[in-house]
N, C-alpha and C positions, 0 to 999 in steps of 0.2 A: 861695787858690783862684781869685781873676781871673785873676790871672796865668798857671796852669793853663791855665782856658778859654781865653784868649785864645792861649797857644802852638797847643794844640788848635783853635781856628780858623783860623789863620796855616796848621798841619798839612793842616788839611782842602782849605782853597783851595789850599796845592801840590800836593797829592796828585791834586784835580782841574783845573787848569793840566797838570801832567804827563798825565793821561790825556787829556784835551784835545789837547794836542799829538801822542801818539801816536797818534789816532784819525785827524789829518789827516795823519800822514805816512806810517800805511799807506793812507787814499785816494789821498794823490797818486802814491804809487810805485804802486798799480795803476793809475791811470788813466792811466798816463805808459807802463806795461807794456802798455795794452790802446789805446793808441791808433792811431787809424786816421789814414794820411796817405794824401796826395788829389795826383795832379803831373795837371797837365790842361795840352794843349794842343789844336791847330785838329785835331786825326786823333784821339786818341784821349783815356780818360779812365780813372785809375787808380786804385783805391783797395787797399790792402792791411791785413791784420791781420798778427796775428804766423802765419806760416807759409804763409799764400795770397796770391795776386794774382789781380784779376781787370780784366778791361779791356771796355771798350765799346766798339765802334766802325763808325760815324763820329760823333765829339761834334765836335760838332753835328751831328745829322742831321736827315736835312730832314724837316719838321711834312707830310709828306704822306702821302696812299694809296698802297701797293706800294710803300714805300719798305722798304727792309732792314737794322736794326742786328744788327751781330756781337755776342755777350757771348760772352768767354770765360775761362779760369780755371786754376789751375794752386797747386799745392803739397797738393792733395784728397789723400784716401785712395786706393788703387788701387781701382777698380769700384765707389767710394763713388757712388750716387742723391742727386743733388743736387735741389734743386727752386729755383727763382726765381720771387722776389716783390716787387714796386710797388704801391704806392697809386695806383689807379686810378679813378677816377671817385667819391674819396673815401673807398674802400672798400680794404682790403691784399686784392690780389689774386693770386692764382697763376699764373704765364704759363707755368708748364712743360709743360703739351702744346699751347702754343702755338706752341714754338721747334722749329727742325727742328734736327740731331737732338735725341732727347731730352737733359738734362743728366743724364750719366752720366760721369767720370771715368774714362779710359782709365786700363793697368798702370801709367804714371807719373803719374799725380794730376791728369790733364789736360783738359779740356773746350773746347769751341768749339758755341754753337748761334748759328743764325740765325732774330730774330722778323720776320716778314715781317709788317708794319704795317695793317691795311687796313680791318678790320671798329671797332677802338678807336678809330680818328679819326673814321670815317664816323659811330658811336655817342658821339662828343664826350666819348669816357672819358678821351682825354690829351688836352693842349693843348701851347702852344708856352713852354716852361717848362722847369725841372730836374726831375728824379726821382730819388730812391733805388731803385736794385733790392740783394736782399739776396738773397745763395745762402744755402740753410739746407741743413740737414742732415735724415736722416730724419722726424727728432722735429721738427722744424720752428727748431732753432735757429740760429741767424745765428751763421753761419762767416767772412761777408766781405760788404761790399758798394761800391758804386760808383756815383757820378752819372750819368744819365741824360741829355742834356740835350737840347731840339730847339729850330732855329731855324724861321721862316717857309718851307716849302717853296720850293723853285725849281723853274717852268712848265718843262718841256721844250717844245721848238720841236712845232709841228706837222707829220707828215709830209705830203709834196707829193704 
């Protein structure tokens, strides 16, 4: 009868080692399926999932008032309403009727707005730091997103 029990637990702990291991080798094959890569240089900054891209730019841009970053996007649904959202001032914020045009996906999947900067620095809701913004979908879920990043503005000259 030990002998029994004892196959029987020898049974038990493979049986859980095997589930074990297949529990982490479907996490990794999704997380390896679902992962997001990042190529950044001084113009712009990229991040994609599987099926979209979306770029910011100018990354770096400059940490000042009436400055203007491009975000824009491409592999969407045709006429899909995208929305775009950052953590702002602490809080996930909505910047989508802050961008001109709105984010709406042209026939080919494609979008382009511009935030034009000016009330969110002046109210100390961004700083000079990185950001995630994230395109979501109607329901609000995250299709794609993309580092944000700003440097120290640069003064323009004075006119004479």
């Amino acid at each position: 009868m030990k002998n029994r029990q004892r196959a029987k637990g020898v049974g038990g702990r493979l049986t859980e080692l095997v589930l074990w291991l297949m529990v982490a080798a479907f996490f990794a094959l999704n997380l390896t399926a679902c992962a997001v890569q990042t190529s950044q240089d001084d113009k712009a900054a990229m991040a994609t999932a599987p099926g979209y891209s979306v770029i910011i730019s100018p990354t770096p841009a400059d940490f000042q008032r009436k400055s203007t970053v491009t975000i824009s996007g491409s592999g969407f649904k045709p006429k899909q309403q995208l929305g775009l959202r950052l953590i702002m001032g602490g809080v996930l914020s909505d910047i989508s009727s802050a961008v001109k045009p709105a984010p709406v996906a042209n026939e080919y999947g494609a979008f382009s707005s511009a935030w034009l900067l000016d009330g969110e620095i002046g109210a100390k809701l961004l700083g000079v730091t990185t950001y995630t913004v994230f395109v979501v979908d109607e329901d609000g879920k995250t299709l794609a997103t993309a580092p944000l990043a700003f440097r120290e503005g640069t003064k323009k000259p004075a006119k004479k």
